[in-house]
VEXDREN-2710 file (C-alpha; in Angstrom, 1 decimal):
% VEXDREN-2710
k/r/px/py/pz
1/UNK/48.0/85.9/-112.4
2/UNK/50.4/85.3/-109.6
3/UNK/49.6/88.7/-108.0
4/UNK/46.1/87.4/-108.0
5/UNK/46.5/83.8/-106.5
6/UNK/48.8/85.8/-103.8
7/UNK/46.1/88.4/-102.6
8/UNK/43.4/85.6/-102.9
9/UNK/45.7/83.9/-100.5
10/UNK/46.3/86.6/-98.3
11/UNK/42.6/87.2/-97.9
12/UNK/42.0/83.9/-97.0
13/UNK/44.7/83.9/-94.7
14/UNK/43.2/87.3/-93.3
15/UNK/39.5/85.8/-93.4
16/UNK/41.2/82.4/-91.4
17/UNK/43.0/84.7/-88.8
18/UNK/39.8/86.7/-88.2
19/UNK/37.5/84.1/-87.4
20/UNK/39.8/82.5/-85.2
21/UNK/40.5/85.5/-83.4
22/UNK/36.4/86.0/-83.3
23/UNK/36.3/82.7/-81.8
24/UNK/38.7/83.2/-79.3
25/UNK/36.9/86.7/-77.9
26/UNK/33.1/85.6/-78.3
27/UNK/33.9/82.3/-76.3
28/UNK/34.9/84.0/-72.8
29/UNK/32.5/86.8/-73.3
30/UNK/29.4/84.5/-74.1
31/UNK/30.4/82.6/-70.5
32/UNK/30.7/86.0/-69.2
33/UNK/27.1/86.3/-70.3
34/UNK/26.0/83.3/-68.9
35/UNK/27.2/83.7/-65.3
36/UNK/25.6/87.2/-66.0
37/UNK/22.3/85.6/-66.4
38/UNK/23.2/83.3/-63.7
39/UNK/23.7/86.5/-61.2
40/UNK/20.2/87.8/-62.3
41/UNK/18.4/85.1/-61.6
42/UNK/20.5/84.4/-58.2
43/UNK/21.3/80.6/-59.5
44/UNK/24.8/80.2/-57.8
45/UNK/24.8/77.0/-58.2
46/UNK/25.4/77.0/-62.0
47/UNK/28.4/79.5/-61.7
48/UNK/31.4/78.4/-61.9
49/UNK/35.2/80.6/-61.4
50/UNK/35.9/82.3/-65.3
51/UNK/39.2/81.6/-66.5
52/UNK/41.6/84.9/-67.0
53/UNK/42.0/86.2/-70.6
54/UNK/44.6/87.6/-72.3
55/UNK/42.4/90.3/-73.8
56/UNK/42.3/92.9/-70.9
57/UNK/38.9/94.0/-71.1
58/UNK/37.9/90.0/-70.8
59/UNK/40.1/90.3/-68.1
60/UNK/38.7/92.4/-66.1
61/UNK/34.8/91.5/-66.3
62/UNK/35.6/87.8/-65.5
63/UNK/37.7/88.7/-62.4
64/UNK/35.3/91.2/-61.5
65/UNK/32.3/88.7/-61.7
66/UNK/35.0/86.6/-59.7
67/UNK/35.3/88.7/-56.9
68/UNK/31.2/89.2/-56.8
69/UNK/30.6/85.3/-57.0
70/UNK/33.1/85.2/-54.2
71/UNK/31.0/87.7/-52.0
72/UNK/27.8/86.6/-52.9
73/UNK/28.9/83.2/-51.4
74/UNK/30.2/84.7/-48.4
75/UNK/27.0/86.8/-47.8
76/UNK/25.0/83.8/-48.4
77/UNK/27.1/81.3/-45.6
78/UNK/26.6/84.1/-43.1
79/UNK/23.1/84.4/-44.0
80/UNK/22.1/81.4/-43.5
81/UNK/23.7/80.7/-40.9
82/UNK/22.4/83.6/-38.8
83/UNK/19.2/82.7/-39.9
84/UNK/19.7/79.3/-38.7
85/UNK/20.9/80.4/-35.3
86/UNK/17.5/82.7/-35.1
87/UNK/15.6/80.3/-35.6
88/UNK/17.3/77.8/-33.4
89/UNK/16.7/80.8/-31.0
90/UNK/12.5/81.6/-31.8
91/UNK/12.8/77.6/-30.9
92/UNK/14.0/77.5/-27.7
93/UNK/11.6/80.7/-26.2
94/UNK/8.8/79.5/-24.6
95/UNK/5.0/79.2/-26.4
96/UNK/3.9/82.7/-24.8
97/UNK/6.7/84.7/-26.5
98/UNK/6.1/83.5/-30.1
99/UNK/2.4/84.7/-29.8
100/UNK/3.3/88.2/-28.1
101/UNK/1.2/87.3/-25.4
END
């Protein structure tokens, strides 16, 4: 009877550890999925920086989508501000010029 109660308690112990553990991986990877979904749809507003993990694989895909949030921001500064300076550019030419005239 006491052999029982112990591997009943071990397996709840076992069953305890794994959902934690569960918990702990599907958290970073379903944020992973999110700023995934926010890449697709070219939101990056709603991104924010992922935290590191101590699982390695986590790891790497959140510093990964790190470094692409990181240039996507950049691209889209310079991007905007080139387009900005075009245009300011297209306004200053005279009337003639923008019809091809």
């Amino acid at each position: 009877m006491e052999s029982m109660l112990a591997g009943l308690a071990g397996l709840l112990a076992a069953v305890l550890a794994a959902i934690l553990l569960g918990k702990r991986i599907s958290l970073p990877m379903v944020k992973i999925a999110e700023t995934a979904g926010s890449f697709s749809a070219f939101r990056l507003e709603d991104i924010s920086v992922l935290p590191r993990s101590r699982v390695t694989e986590i790891d790497k895909q959140a510093l990964a989508l790190n470094r692409l949030y990181t240039a996507m921001r950049s691209f889209g500064d310079m991007f905007r501000t080139r387009l900005c300076r075009a245009w300011c550019d297209l306004a200053r030419m005279p009337q003639n010029r923008w019809s091809g005239r």
